[in-house]
C-alpha positions as CSV (number, residue, x, y, z in Angstrom):
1,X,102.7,106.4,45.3
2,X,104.1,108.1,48.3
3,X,106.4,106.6,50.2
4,X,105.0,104.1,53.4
5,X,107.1,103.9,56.2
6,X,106.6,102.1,59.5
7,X,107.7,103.0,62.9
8,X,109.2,100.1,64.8
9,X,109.6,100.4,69.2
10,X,112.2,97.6,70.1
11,X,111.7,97.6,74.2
12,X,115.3,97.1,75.8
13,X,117.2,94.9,73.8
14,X,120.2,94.7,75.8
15,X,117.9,92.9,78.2
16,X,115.6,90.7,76.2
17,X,117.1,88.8,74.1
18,X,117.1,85.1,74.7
19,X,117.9,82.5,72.0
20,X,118.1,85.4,69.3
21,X,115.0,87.0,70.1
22,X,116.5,90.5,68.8
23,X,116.3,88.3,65.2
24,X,112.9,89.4,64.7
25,X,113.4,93.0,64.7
26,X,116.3,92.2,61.6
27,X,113.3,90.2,59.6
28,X,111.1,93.0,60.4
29,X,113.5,95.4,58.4
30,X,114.7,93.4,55.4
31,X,110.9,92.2,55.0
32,X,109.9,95.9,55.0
33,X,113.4,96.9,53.0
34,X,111.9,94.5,50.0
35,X,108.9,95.7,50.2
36,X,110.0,99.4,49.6
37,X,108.7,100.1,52.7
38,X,110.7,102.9,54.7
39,X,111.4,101.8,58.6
40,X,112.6,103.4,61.6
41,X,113.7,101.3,64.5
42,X,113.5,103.0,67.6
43,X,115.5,101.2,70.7
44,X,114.3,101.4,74.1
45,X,117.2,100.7,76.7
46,X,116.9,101.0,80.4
47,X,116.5,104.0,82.1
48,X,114.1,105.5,79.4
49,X,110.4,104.8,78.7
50,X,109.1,104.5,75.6
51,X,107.2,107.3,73.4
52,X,104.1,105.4,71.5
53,X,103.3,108.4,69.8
54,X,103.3,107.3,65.8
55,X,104.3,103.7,66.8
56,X,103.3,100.9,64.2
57,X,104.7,97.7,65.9
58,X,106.0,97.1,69.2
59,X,108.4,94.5,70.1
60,X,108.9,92.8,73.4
61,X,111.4,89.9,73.8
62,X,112.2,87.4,76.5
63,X,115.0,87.7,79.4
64,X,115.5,85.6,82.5
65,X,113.3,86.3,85.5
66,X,115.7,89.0,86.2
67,X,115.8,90.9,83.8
68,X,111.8,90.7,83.0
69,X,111.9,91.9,86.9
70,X,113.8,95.1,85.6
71,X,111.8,95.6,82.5
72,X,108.4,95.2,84.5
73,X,108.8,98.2,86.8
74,X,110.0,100.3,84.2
75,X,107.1,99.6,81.9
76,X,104.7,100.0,84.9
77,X,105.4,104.2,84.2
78,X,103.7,103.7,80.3
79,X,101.4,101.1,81.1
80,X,98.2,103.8,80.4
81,X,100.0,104.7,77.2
82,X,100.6,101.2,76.4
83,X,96.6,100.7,77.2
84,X,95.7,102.7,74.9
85,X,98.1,101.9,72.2
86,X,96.8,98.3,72.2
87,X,93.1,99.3,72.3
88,X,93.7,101.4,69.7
89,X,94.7,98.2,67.4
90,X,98.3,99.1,67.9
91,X,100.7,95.8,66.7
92,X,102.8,94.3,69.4
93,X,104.5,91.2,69.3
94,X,105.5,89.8,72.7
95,X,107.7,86.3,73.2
96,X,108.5,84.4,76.3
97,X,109.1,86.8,79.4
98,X,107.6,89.8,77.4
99,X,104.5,87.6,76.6
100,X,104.0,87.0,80.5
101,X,104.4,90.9,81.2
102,X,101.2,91.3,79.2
103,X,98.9,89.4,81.5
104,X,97.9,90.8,85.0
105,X,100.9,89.0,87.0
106,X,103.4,86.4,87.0
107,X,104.9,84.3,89.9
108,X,108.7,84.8,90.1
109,X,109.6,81.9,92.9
110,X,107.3,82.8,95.8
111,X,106.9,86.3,94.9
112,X,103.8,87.1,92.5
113,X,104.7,90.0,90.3
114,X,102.5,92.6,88.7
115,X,102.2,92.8,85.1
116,X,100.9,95.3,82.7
117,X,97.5,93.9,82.3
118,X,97.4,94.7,78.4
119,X,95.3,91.1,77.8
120,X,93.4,89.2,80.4
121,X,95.8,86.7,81.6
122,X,98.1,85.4,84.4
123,X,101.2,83.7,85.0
124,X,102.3,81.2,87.8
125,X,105.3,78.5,88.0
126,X,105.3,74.8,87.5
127,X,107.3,72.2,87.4
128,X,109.1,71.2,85.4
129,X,110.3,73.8,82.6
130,X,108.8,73.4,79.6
131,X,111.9,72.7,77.4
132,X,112.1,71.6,73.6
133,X,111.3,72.3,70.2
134,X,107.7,73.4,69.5
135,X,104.9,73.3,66.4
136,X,101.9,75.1,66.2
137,X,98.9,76.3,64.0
138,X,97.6,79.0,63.6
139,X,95.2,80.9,61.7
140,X,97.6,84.2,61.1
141,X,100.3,81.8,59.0
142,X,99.5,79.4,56.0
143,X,102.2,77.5,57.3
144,X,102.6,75.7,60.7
145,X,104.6,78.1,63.0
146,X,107.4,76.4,64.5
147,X,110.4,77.0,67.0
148,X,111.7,76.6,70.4
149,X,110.1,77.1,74.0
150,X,112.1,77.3,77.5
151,X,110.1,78.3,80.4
152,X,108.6,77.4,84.0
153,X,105.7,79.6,83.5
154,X,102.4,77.9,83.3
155,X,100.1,81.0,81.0
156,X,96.3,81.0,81.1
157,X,94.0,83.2,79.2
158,X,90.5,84.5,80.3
159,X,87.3,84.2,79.4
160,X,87.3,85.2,75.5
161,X,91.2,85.6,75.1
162,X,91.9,83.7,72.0
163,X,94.8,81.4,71.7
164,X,97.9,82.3,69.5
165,X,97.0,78.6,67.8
166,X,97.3,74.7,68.8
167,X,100.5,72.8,69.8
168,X,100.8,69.9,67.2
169,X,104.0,69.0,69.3
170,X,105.4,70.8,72.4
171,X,104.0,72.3,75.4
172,X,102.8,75.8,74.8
173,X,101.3,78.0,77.3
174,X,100.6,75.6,80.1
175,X,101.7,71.6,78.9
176,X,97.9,70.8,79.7
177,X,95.4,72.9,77.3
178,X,96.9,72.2,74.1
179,X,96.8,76.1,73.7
180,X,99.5,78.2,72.6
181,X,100.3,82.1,72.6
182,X,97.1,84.6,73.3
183,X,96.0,86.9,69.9
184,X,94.2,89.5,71.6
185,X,93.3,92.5,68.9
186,X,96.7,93.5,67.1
187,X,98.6,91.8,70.1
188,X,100.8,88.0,69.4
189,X,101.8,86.7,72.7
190,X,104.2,83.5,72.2
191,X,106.5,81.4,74.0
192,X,107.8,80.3,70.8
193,X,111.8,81.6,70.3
194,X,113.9,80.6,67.8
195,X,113.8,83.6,67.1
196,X,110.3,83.6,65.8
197,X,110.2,85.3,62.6
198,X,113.1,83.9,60.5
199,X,111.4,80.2,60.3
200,X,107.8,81.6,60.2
201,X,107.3,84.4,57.5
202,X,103.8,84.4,58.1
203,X,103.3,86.1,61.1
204,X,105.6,88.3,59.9
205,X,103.6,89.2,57.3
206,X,100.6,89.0,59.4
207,X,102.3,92.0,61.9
208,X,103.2,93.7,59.1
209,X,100.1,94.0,57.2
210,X,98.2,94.8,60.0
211,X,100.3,97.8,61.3
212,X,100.4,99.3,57.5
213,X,96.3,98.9,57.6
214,X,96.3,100.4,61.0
215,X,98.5,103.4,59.3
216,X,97.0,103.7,55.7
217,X,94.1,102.0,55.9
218,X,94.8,99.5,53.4
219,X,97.5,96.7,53.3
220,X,99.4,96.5,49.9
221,X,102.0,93.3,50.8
222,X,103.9,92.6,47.5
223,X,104.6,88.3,47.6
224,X,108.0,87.8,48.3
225,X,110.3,85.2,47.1
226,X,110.4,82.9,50.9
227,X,111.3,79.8,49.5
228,X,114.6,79.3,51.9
229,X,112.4,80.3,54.8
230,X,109.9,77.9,54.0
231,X,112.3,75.1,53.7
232,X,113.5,75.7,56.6
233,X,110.1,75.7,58.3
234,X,109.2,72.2,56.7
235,X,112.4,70.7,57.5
236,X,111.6,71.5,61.4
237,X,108.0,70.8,60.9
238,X,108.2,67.4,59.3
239,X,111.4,66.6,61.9
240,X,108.9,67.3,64.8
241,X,106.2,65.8,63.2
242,X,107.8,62.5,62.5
243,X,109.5,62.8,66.1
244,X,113.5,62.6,64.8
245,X,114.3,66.0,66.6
């Protein structure tokens, strides 16, 4: 069989990277690596803009309002080629700030912010933050996906957006709905840190298999032995579950 590869685009690390966020590129590799699966990470820092062309998985992390300031109006350039990478069922996995940029806008203080308008939702600010550890399912991972969420943003989806899943304990993307995340096509929208992947080998799998479908038309995932990740998911799950976090 010939050699698969996937081509990775990690969007300005050096500016989105809260709690560890940059952890779920390193899963993405050694999850690939055991796999036999060739990948090429391709790092996007400020100043350039990002070339889709080929792209298998995107990945945008979270920063402070800042920083996701910075990031925005850069990304404003590609937005049409970002468009039409996610119509075309192009993977991207977005957490926190980067999960906001998706929508149409976001309210930084009094200021309302244009997104990218990549999936039909918004953004604005309550109080207070949204702080603490975080469980929720999901129909992309067996297990329960579990982690940590920080933010002041209050997300809601439109009409037909589906939810990433359904906080069993935390906040998610509002503290009200009881929804979590947006799934919209091959795009994962989250406010769950952590980071994200480490804990939760299913989605990681999940991103994976559909960006090698999207490339060969077939996904070929050999099992891998996750039985240290999944301990660590059910210690976090039953410790929120049983409320001694």
């Amino acid at each position: 069989m010939a050699e698969r590869r996937l081509r990775v685009i990690h969007l300005y690390p050096e500016l989105l990277n809260l709690y560890g966020d940059s952890g779920n590129i390193l899963v993405l590799r050694k999850r690939m690596e055991w796999r036999g699966i060739a990948c090429h990470v391709d790092e996007v820092h400020v100043g350039e803009l990002p070339s889709l062309a080929g792209a298998d998985l995107v990945f945008i992390g979270g920063g402070s309002d800042r920083e996701q300031t910075i990031v925005c109006e850069s990304l404003q350039a590609a937005r049409s080629e970002l468009v039409s990478y996610v119509e075309d069922g192009g993977v991207l996995l977005a957490v926190c700030g980067g999960y906001q940029l998706l929508g149409h806008s976001y309210t930084m203080g009094e200021q309302e912010v244009p997104g990218l308008s990549l999936v039909d939702l918004y953004t604005d600010r309550g109080s207070p933050r949204l702080i603490g550890n975080v469980c929720v399912r999901s129909r992309i991972s067996k297990q329960p996906i579990v982690g940590y969420e920080n933010h002041g943003g209050r997300t809601h989806l439109g009409d037909g957006v589906e939810s990433l899943g359904t906080v069993v304990r935390g906040y998610g993307n509002d503290g009200q709905s009881g929804e979590e995340g947006c799934l919209y096509k091959n795009v994962v929208g989250t406010y769950v840190h952590g980071p994200l992947l480490p804990k939760n080998p299913g989605v990681a799998d999940w991103l994976l298999a559909r960006a090698l479908e999207r490339r060969y038309g077939q996904c070929d995932l050999v099992p891998l032995d996750d039985a240290e990740e999944l301990e660590a998911n059910r210690v976090m799950y039953e410790r929120l579950t049983t409320g001694t976090d």
